[in-house]
BASE-853737 format. One line per field, with one value per atom (N, C-alpha, C): atom name; x, y, z. Coordinates in pm, 1 decimal. Example, Ala and Ser with C-alpha at 12.3 -4.5 7.8 and 13.67 -1.06 7.14 Angstrom:
atom: (N:CA:C:N:CA:C)
x: (1319.0:1230.0:1320.0:1285.0:1367.0:1290.0)
y: (-569.0:-450.0:-330.0:-225.0:-106.0:3.0)
z: (780.0:780.0:780.0:708.0:714.0:787.0)
This chain:
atom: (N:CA:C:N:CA:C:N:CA:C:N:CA:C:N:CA:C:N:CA:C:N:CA:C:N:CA:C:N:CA:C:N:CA:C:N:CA:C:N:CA:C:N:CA:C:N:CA:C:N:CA:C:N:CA:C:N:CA:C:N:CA:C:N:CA:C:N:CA:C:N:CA:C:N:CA:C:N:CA:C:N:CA:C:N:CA:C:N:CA:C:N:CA:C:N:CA:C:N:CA:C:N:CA:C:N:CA:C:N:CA:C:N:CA:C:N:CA:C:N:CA:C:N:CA:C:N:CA:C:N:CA:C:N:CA:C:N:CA:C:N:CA:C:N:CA:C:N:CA:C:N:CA:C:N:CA:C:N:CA:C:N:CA:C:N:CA:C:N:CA:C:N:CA:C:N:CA:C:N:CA:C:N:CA:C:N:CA:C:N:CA:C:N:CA:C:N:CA:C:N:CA:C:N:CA:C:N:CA:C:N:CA:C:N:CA:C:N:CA:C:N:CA:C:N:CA:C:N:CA:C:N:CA:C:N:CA:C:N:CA:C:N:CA:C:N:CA:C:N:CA:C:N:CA:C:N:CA:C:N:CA:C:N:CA:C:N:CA:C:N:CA:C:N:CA:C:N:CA:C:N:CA:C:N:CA:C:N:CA:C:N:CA:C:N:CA:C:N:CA:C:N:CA:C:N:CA:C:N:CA:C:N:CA:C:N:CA:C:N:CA:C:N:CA:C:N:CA:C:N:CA:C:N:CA:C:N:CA:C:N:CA:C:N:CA:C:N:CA:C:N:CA:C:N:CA:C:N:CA:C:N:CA:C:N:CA:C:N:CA:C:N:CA:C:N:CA:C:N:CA:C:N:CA:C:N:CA:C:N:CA:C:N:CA:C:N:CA:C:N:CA:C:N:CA:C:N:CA:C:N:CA:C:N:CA:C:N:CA:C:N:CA:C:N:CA:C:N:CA:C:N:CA:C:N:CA:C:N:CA:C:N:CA:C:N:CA:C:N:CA:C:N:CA:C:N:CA:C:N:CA:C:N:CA:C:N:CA:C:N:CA:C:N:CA:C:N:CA:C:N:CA:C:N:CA:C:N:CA:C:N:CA:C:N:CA:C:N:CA:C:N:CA:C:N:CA:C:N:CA:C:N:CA:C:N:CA:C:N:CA:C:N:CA:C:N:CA:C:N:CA:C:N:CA:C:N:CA:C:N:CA:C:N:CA:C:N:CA:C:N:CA:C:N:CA:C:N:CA:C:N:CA:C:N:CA:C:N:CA:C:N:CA:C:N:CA:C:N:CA:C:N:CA:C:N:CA:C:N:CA:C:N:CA:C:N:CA:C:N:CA:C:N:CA:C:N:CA:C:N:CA:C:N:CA:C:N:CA:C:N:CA:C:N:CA:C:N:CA:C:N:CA:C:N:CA:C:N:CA:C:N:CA:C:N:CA:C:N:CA:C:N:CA:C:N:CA:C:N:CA:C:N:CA:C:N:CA:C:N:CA:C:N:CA:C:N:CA:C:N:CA:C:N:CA:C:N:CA:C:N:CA:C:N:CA:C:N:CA:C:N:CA:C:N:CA:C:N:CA:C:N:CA:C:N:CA:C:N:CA:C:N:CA:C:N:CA:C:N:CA:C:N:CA:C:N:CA:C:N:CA:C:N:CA:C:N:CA:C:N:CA:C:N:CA:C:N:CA:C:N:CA:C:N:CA:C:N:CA:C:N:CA:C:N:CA:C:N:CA:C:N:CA:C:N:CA:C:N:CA:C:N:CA:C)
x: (1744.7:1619.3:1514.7:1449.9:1333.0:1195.0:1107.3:943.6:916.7:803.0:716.4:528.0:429.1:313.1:330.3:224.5:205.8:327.6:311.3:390.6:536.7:603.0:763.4:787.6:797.7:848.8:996.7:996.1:1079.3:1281.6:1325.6:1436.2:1566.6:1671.2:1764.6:1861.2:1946.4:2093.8:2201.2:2278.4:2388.6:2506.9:2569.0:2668.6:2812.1:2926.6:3047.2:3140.9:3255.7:3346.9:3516.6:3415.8:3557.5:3641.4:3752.9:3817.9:3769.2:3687.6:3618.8:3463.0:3405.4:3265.0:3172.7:3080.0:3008.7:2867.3:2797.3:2705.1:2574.1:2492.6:2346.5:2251.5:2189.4:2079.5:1932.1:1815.0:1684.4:1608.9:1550.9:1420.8:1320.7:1232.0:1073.9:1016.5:957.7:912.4:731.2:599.2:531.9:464.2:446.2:384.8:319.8:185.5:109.0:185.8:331.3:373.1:454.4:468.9:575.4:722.9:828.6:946.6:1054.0:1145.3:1211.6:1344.4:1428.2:1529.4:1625.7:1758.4:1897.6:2016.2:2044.8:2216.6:2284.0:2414.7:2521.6:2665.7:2744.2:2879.6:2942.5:3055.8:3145.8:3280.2:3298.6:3388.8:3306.8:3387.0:3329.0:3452.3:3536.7:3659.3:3683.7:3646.7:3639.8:3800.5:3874.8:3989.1:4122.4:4096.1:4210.4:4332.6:4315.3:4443.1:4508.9:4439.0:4488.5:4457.1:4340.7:4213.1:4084.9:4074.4:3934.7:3844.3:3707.4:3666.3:3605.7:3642.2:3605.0:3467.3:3378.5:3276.1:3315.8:3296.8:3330.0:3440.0:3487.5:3615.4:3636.7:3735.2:3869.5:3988.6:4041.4:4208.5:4278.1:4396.6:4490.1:4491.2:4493.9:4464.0:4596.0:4701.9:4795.1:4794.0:4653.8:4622.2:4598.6:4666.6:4672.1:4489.7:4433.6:4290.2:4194.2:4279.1:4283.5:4330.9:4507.2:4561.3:4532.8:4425.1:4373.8:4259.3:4139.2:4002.6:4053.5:4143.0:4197.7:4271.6:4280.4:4402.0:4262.5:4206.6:4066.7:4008.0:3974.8:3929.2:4001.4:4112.7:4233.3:4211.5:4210.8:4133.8:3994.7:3904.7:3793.9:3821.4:3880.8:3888.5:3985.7:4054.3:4099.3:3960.2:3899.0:3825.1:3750.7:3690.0:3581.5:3687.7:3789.2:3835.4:3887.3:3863.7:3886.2:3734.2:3619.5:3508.6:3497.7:3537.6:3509.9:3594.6:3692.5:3733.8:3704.8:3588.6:3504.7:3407.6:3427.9:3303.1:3215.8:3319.6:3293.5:3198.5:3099.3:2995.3:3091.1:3218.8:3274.8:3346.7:3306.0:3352.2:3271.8:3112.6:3014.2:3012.5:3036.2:3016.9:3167.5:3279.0:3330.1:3311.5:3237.0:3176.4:3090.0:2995.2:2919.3:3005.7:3066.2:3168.1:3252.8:3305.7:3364.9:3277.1:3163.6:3064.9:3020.9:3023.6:2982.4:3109.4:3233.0:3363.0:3341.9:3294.9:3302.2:3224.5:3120.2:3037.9:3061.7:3141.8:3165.7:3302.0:3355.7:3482.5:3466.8:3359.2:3269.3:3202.9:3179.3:3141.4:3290.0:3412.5:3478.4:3563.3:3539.0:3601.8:3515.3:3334.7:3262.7:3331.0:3323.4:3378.4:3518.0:3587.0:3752.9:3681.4:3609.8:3583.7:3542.9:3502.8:3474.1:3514.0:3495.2:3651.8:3543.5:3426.2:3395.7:3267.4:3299.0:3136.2:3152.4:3005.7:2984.7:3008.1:2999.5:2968.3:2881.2:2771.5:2600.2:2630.0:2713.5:2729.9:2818.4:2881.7:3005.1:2842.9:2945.2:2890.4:2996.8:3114.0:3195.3:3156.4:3121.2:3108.3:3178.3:3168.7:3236.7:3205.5:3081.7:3001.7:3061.8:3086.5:3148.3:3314.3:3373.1:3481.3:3495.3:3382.2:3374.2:3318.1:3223.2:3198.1:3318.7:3371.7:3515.3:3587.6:3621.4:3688.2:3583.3:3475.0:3371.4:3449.1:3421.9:3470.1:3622.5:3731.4:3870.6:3859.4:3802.5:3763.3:3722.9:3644.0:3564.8:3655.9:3678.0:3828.6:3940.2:3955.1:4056.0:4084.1:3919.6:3909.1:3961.0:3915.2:3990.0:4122.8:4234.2:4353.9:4425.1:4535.9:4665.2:4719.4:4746.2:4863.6:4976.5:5011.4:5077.0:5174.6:5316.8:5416.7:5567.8:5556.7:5634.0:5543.8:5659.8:5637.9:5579.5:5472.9:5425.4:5478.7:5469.7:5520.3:5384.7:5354.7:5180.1:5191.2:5065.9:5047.7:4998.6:4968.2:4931.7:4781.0:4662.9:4579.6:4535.4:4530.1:4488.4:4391.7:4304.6:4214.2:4277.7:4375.2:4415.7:4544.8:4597.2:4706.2:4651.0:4490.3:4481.1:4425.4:4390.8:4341.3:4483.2:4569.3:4723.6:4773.9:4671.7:4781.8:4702.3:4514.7:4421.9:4440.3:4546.2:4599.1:4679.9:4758.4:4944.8:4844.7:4749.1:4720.4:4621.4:4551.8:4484.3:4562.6:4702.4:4829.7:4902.1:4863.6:4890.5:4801.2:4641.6:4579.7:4550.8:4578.0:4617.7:4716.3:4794.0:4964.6:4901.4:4829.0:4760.0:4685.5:4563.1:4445.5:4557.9:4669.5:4722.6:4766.0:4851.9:4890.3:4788.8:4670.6:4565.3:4526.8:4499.3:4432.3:4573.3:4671.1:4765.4:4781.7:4738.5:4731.5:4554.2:4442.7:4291.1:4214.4:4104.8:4000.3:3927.7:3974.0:3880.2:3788.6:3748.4:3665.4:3769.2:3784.7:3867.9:3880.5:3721.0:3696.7:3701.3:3701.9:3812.4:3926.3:3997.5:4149.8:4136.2:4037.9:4038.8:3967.1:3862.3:3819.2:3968.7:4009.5:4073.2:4175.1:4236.5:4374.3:4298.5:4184.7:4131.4:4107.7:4059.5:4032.1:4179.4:4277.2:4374.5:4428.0:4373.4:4359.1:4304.4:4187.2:4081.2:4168.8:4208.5:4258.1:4376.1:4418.0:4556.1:4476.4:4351.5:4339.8:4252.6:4198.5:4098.9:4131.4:4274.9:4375.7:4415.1:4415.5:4512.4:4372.0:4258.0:4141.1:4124.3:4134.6:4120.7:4206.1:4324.3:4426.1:4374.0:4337.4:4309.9:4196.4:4086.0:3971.8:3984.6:4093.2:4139.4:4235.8:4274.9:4404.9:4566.5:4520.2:4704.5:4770.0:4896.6:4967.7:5023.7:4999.6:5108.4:5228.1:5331.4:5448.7:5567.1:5618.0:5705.9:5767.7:5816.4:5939.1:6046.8:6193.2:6270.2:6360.7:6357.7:6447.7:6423.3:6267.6:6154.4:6178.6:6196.4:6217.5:6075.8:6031.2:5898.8:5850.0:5752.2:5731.4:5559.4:5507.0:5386.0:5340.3:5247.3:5254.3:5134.2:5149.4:5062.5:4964.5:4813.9:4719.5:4721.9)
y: (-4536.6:-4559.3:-4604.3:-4695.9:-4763.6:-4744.1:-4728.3:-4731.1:-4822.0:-4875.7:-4968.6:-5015.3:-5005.4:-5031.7:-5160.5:-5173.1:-5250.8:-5322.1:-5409.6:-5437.8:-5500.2:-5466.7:-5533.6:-5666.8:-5762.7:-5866.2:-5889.8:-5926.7:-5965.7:-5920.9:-5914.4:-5852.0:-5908.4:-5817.6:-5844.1:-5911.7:-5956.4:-6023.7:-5992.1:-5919.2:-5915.0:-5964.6:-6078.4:-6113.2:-6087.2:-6071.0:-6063.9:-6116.3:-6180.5:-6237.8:-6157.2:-5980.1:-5880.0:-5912.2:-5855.6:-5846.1:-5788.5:-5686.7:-5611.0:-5624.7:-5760.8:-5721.3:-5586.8:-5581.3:-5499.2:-5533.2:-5449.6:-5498.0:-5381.3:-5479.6:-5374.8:-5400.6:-5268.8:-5269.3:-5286.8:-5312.8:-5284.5:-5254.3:-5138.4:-5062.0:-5013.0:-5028.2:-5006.4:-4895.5:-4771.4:-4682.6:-4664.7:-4590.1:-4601.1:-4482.9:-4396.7:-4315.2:-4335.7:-4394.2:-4402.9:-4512.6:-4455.3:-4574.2:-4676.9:-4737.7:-4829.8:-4796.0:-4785.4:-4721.7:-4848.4:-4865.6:-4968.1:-4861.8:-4848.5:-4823.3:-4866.9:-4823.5:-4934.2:-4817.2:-4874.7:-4784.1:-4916.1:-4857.1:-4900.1:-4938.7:-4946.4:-4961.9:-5008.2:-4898.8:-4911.2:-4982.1:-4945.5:-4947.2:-5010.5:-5119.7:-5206.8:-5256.2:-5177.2:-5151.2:-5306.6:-5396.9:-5546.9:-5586.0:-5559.3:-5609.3:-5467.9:-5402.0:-5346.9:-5361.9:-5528.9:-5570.2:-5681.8:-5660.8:-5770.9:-5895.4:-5906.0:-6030.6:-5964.1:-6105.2:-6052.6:-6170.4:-6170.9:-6290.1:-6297.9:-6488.9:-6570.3:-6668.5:-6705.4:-6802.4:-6913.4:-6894.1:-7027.8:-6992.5:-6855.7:-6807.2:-6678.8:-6665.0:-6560.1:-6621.4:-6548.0:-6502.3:-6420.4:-6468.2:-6337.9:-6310.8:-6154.5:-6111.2:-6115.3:-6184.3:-6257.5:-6431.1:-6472.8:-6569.8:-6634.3:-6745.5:-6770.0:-6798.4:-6791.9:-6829.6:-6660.1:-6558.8:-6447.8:-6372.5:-6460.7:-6415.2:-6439.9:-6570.8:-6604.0:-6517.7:-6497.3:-6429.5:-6312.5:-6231.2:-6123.9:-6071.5:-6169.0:-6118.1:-6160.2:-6239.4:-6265.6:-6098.6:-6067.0:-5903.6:-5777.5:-5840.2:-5769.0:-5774.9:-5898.3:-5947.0:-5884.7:-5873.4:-5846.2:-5682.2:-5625.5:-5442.8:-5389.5:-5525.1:-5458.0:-5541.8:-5630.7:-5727.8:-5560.7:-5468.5:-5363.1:-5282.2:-5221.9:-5152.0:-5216.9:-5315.9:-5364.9:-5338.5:-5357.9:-5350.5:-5190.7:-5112.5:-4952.2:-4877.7:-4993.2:-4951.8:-5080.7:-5112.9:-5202.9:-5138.3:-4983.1:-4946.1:-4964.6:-4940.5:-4970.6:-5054.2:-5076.5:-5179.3:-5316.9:-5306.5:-5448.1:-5497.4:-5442.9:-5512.0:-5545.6:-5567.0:-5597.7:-5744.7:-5834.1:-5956.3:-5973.1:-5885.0:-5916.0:-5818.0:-5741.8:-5683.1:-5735.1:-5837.3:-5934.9:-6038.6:-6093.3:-6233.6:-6142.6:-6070.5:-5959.6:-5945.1:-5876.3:-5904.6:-6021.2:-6105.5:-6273.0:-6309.3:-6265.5:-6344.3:-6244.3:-6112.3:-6032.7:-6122.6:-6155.1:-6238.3:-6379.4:-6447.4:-6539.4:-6618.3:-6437.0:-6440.0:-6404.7:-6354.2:-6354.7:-6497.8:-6586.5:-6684.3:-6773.3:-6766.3:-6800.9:-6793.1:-6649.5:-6588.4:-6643.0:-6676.7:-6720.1:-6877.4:-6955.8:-7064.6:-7085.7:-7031.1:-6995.3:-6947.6:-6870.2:-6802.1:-6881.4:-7031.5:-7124.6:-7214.6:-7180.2:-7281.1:-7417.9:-7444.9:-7534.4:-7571.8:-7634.1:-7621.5:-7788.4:-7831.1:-7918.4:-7903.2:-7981.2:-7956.4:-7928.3:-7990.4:-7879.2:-7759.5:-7670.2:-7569.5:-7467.3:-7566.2:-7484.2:-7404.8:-7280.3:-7215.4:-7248.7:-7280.9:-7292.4:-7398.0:-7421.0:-7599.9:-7600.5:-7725.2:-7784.6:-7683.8:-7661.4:-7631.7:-7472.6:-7433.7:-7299.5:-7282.8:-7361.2:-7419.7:-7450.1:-7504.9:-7566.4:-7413.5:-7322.9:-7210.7:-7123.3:-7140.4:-7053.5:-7085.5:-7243.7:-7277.3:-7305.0:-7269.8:-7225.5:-7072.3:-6989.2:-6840.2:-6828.5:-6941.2:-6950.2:-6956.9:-7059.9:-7107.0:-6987.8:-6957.7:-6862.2:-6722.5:-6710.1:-6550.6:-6584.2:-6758.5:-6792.9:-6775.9:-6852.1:-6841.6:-6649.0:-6575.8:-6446.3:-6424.1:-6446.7:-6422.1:-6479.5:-6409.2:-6395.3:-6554.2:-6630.7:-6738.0:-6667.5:-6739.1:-6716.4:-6828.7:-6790.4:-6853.0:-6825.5:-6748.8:-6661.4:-6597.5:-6600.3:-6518.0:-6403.6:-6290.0:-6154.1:-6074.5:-5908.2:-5872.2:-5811.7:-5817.2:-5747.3:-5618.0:-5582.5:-5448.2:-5475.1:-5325.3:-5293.3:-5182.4:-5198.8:-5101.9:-5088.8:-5006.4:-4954.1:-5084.5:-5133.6:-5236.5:-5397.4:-5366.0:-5525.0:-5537.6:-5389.7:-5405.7:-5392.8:-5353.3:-5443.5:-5528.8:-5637.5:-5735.1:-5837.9:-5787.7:-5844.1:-5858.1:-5725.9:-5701.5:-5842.6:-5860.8:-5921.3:-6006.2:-6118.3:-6236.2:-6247.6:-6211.9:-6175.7:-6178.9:-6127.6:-6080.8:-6268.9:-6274.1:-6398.6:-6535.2:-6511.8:-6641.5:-6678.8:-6500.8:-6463.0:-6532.8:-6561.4:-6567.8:-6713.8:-6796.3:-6946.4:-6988.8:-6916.0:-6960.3:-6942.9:-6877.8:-6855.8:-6948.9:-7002.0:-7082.5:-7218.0:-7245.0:-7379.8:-7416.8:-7233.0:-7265.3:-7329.9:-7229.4:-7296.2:-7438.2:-7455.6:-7571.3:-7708.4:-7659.5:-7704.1:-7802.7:-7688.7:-7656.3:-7710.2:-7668.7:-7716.3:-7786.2:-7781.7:-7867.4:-7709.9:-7744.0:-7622.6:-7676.6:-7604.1:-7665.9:-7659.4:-7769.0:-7769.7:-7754.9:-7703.4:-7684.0:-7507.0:-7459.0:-7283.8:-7303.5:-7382.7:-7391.4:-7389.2:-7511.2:-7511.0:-7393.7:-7310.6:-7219.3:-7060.7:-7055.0:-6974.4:-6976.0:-7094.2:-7161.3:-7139.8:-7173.5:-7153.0:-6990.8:-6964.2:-6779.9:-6697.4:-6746.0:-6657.9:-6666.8:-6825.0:-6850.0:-6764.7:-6773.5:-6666.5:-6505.4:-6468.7:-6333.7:-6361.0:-6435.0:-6419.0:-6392.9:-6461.5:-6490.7:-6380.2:-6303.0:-6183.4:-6084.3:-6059.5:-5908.7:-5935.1:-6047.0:-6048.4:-6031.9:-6019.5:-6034.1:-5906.0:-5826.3:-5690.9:-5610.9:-5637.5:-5596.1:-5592.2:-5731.6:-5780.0:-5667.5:-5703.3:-5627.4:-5479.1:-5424.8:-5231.0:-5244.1:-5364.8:-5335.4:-5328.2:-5382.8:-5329.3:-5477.2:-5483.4:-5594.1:-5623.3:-5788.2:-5840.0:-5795.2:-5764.9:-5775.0:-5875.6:-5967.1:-6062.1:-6007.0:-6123.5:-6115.7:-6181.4:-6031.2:-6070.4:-6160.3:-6233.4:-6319.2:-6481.9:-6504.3:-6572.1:-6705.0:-6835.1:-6913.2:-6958.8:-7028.4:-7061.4:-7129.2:-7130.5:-7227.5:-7245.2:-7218.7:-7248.5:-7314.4:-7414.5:-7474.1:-7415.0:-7371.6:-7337.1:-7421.3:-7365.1:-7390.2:-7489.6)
z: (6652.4:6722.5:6621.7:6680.1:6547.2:6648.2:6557.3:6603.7:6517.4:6595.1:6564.5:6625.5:6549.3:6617.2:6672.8:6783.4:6857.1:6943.3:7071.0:7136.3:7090.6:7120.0:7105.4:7189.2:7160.9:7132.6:7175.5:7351.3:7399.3:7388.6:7432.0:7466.7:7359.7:7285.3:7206.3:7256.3:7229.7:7222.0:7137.8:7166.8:7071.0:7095.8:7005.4:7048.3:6942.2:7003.9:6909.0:6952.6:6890.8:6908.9:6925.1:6933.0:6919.1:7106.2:7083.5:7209.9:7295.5:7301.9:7399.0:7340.4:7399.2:7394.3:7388.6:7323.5:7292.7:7361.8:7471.5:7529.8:7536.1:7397.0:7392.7:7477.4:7555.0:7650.9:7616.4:7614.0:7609.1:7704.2:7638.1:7731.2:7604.9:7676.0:7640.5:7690.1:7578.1:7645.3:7570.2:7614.9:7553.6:7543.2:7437.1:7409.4:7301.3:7254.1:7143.2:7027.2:7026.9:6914.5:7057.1:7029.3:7113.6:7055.2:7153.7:7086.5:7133.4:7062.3:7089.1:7145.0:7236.7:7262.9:7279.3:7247.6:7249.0:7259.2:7370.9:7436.2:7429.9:7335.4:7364.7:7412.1:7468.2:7573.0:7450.6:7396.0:7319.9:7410.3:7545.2:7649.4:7776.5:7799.3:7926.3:7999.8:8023.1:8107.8:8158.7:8067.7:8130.1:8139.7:7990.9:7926.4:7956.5:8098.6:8109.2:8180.5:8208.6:8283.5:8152.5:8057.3:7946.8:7950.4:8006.2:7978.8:7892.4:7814.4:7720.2:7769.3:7708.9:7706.7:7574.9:7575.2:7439.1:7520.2:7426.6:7416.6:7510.5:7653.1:7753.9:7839.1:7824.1:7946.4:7941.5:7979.9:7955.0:7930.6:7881.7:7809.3:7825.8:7808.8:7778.2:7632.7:7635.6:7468.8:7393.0:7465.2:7339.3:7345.5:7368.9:7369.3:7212.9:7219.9:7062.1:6969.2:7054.3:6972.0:6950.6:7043.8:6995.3:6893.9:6905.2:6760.8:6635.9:6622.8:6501.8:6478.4:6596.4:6492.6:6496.7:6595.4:6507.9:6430.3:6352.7:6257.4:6153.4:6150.9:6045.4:6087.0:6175.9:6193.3:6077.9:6117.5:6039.0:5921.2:5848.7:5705.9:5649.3:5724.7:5707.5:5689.8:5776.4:5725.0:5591.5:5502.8:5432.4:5297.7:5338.8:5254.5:5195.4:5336.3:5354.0:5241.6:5269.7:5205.0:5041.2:5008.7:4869.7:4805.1:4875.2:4807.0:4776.1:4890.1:4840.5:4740.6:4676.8:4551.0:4440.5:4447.2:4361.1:4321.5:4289.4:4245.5:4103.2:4008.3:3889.9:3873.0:3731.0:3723.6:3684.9:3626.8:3611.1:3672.6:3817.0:3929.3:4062.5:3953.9:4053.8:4097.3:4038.5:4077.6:4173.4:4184.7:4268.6:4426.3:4406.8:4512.7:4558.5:4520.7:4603.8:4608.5:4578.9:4648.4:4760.1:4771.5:4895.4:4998.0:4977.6:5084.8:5128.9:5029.6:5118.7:5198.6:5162.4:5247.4:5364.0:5356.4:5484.4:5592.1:5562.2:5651.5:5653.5:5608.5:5603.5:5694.6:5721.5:5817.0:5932.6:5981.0:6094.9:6135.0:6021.5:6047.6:6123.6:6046.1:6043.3:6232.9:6267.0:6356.7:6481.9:6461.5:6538.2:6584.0:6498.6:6520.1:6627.9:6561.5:6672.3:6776.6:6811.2:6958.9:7093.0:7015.8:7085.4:7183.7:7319.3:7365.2:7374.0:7404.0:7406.3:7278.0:7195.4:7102.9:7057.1:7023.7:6890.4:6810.7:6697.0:6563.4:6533.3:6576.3:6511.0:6536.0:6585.5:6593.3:6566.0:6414.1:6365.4:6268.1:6221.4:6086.3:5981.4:5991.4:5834.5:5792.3:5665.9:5649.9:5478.4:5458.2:5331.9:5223.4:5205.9:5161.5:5093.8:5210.7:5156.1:5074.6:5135.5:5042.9:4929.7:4897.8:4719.6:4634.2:4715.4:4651.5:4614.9:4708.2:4676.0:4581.8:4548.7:4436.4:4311.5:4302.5:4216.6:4144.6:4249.7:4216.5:4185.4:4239.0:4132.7:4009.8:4013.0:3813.0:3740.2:3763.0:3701.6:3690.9:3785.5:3786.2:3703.3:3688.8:3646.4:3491.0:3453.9:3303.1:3211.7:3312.9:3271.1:3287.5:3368.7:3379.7:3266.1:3204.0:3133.7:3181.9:3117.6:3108.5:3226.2:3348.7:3428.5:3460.4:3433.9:3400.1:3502.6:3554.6:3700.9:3796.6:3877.8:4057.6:3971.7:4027.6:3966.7:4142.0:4137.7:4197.0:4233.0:4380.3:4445.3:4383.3:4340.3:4290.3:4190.7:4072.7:3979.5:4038.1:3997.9:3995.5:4152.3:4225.2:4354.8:4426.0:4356.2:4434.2:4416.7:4309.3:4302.5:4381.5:4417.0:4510.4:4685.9:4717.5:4861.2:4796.8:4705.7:4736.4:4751.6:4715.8:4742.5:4896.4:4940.7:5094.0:5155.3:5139.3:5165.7:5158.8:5087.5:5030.5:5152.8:5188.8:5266.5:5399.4:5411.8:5590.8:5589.6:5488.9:5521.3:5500.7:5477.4:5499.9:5634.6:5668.0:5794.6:5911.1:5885.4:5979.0:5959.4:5856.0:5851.2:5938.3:5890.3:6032.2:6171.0:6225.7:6344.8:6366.5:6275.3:6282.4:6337.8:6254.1:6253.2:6401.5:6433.9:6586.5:6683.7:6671.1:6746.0:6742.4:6661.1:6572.7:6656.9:6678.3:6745.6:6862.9:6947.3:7088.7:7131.9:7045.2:7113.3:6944.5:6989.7:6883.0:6835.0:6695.9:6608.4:6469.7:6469.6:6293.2:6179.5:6166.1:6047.7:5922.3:5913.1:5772.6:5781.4:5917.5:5861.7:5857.5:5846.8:5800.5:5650.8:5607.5:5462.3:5353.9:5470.9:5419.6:5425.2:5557.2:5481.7:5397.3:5362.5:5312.4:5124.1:5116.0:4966.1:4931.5:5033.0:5025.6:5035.6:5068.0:5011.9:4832.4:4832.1:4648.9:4631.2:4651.1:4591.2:4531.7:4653.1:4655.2:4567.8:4548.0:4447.1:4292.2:4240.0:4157.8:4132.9:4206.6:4203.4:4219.0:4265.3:4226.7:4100.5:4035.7:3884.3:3784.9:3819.0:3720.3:3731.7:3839.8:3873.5:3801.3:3806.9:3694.9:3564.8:3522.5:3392.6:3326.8:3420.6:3367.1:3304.0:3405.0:3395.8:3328.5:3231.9:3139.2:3172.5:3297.9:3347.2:3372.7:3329.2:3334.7:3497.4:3514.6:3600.8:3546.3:3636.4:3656.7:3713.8:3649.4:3666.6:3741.4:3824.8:3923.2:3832.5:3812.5:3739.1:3727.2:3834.2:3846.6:3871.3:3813.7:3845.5:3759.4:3766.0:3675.4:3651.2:3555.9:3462.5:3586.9:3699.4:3807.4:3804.8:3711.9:3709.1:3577.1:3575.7:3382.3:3323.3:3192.1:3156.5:3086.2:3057.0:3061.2:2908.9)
């Protein structure tokens, strides 16, 4: 609940692109301060025959433009759980690039939700793509000479940023199905197709930083050239 002097300023909107909409109320009450009030419907019994709705319809929730922003959903809760073991101070600059992809996969998930849109009205753009391979380089210049397959794992945060890699390859194969079948922004294909780079190259810096070695895959022939 928030207070605030003087009159409030017209009625909220909240919108989300989850499977079961989320639908916030406004009311106005007045006792000396003006009080802003907000109830929310966690449960809107909309999606219990196995229809949801997306931006311009309904679906069925094994509808393939479902299976893509949620599996990006999916992405985003382990993105949350990689930052809460980013605590350390030398793993601050990757705790703000984590929080920008958190919101950035919301951006991402907004876009897919779309059955009908423009382009003035994507949020992914080029733009964010080139930042990402900004933040390769730079993770890159720290990593070990890499010369074989490595095996996911090593220190607790660089092994989800591994799972985070695997689930966001996952939600490319989805984007593509879609991307298939209707008209999507094509620059979240390229955004998430670079952001699972990302994550390869930012579990091995994570390693790096805490001292702990990649681990070769033993049976791995030389498949990468070195630097």
């Amino acid at each position: 609940m928030r207070y605030q002097e003087g009159p409030v300023q017209g009625p909220l909107f909240f919108l989300t692109y989850r499977s079961e909409r989320v639908m916030i109320y406004c009311s106005y009450r007045t006792y000396g301060l003006k009080e802003e009030v907000f109830h929310m419907n966690i449960y809107t019994r909309t999606g219990d025959a196995g229809q949801t709705s997306v931006i311009g319809g309904r679906v069925s929730k094994d509808d393939s433009r479902i299976e893509a922003y949620g599996t990006l959903d999916e992405l985003n809760s382990f993105v949350g759980q990689a930052i809460s073991l980013a605590e350390i101070d030398i793993f601050t600059d990757m705790r703000e690039h984590l929080l920008q992809i958190q919101h950035e996969l919301f951006d991402c998930g907004s876009d897919l939700a779309f059955v009908n849109v423009t382009e003035s009205r994507y949020k992914v753009t080029a733009s964010m793509v080139e930042i990402l391979e900004k933040w390769i380089d730079a993770y890159e210049e720290e990593n070990p000479a890499l010369e074989k397959f490595i095996l996911p794992g090593g220190t607790q945060l660089a092994s989800v940023l591994h799972v985070c890699r695997t689930i966001c390859r996952r939600a490319e194969r989805r984007i593509v199905t879609l991307g298939e079948r209707t008209q999507i922004n094509p620059e979240v294909l390229k955004y998430v197709n670079r952001l699972s780079d990302l994550f390869f190259s930012i579990s091995r810096t994570a390693n790096a930083r805490e001292g702990v070695r990649d681990i070769d895959y033993e049976r791995s022939a030389n498949v990468f050239r070195t630097k």
